[in-house]
C-alpha positions as CSV (number, residue, x, y, z in Angstrom):
1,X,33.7,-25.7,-53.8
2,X,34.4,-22.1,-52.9
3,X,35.4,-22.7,-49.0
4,X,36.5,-18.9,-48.6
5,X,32.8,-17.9,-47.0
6,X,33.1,-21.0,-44.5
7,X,36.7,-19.9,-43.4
8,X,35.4,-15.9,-42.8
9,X,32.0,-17.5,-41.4
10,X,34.5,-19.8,-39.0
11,X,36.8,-17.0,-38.2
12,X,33.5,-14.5,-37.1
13,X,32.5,-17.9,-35.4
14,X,35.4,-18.2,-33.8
15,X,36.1,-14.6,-32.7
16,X,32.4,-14.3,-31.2
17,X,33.5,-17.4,-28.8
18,X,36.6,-15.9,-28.0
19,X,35.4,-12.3,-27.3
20,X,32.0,-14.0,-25.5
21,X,34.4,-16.1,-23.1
22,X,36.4,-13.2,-22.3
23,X,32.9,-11.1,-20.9
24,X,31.4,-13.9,-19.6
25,X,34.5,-14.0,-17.4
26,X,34.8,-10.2,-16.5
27,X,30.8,-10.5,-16.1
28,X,31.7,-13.2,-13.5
29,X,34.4,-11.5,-11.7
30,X,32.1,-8.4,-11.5
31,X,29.7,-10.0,-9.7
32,X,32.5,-11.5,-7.4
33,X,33.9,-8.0,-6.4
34,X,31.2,-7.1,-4.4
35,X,32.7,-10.1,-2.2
36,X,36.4,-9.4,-2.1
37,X,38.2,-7.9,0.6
38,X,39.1,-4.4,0.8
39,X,41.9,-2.0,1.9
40,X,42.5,1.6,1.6
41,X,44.7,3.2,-1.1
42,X,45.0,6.7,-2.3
43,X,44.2,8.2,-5.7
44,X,47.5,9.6,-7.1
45,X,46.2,10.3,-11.2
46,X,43.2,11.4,-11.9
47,X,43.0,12.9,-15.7
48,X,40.7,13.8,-18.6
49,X,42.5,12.7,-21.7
50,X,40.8,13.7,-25.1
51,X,42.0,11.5,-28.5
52,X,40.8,12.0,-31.9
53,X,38.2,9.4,-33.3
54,X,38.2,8.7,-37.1
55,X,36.0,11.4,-38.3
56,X,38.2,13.7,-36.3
57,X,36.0,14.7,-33.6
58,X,36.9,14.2,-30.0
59,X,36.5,11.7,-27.7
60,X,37.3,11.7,-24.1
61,X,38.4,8.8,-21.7
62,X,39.2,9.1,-17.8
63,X,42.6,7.7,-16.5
64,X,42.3,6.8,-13.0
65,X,45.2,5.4,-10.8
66,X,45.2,4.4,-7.2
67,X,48.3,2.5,-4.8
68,X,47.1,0.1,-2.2
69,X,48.8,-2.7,-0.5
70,X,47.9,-6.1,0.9
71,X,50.1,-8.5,3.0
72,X,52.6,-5.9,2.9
73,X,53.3,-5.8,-1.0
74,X,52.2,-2.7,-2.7
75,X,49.6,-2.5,-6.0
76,X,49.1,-0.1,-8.0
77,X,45.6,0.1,-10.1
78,X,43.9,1.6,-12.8
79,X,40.6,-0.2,-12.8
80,X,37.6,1.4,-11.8
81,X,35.0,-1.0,-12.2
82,X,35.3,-4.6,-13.5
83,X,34.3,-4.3,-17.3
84,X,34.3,-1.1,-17.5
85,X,35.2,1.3,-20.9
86,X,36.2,4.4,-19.8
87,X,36.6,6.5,-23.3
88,X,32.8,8.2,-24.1
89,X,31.4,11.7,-23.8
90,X,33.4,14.3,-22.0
91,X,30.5,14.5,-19.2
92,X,30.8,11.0,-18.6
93,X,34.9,11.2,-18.1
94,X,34.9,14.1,-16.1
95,X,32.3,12.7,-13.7
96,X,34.9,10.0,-12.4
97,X,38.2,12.0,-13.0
98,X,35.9,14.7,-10.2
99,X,34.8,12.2,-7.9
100,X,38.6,10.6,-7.6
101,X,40.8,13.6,-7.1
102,X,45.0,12.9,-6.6
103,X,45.2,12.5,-2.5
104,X,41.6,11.6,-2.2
105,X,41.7,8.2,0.2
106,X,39.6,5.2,-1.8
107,X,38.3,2.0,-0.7
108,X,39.9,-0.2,-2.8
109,X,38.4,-4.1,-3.7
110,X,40.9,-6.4,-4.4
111,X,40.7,-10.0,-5.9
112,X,42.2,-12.3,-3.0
113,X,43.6,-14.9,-5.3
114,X,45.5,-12.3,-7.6
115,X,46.0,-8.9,-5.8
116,X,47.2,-7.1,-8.1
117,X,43.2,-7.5,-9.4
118,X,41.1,-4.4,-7.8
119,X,38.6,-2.1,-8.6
120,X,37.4,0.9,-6.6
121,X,33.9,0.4,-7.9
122,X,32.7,-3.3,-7.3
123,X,30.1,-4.7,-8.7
124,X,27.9,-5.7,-11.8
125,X,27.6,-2.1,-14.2
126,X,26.2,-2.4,-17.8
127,X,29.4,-1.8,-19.4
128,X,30.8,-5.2,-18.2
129,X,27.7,-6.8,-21.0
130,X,29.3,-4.7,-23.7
131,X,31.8,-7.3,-25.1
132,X,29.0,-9.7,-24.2
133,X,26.8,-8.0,-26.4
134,X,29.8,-7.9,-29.7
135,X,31.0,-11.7,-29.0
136,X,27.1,-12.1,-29.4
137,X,27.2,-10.4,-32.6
138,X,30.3,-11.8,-34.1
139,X,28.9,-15.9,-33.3
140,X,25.1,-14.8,-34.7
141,X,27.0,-12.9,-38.0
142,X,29.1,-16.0,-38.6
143,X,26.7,-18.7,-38.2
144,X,23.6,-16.9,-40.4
145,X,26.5,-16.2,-43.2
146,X,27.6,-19.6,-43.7
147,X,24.1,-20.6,-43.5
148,X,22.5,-18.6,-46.5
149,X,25.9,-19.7,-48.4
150,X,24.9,-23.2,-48.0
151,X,21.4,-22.6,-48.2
152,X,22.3,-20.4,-51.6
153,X,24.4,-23.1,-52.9
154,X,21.9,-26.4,-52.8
């Protein structure tokens, strides 16, 4: 018996639980943030960085930093919102790299079991369903291949 299909129909099976997990828990944690504490910080990088996709045409991506502290210790994060993919159209990178500008003061929402955990966005956005939406894909791919091999098979 060929068990090849089973083991790339396990592996999609696998990978689709493993990528599912991981949004269910930043879709979780996103919901959370609107709870946690917050503290001030300050922006100190704000840039628009362009990369080349694979048909060599541009894409662009936002990199946002910010320091805050809490109980004394200081953080530094990157993390806008919880979930969040910050590489798309240029329009949609500039608008966050304008609205956080080096110096500018931020409230900052920080996870009070892990500190070093914050956003400056809290809250449930669509992007946090995004890896949701691929583990989804990977589990359905996986289980309908290995069943129309067994089905083709007896």
């Amino acid at each position: 018996m060929d068990w090849t299909i089973y083991i790339i129909s396990g592996a999609f099976v696998l990978t689709g639980i493993l990528v599912g997990t991981k949004a269910c828990r930043t879709v979780i944690q996103a919901r959370k943030s609107t709870r946690w504490p917050k503290t001030d910080g300050m922006v100190t990088l704000s840039e628009l960085k362009t990369h080349q996709d694979r048909e060599g045409g541009n894409c662009f991506s936002c990199q946002i930093a910010y320091t805050y502290q809490v109980g004394g210790i200081s953080y530094v994060g990157d993390a806008i919102r919880m979930g969040m993919i910050s590489s798309g159209s240029k329009q949609y990178s500039e608008s966050f790299v304008s609205k956080y500008k080096p110096g500018d003061h931020v409230s900052v929402f920080y996870d009070p079991e892990k500190p070093a955990t914050a956003v400056i966005e809290p809250g449930l956005y669509h992007q946090a369903f995004s890896n949701l939406v691929v583990g989804g894909v990977f589990l359905v791919a996986g289980i309908l291949t290995a069943i129309h091999y067994w089905r083709a098979r007896t």
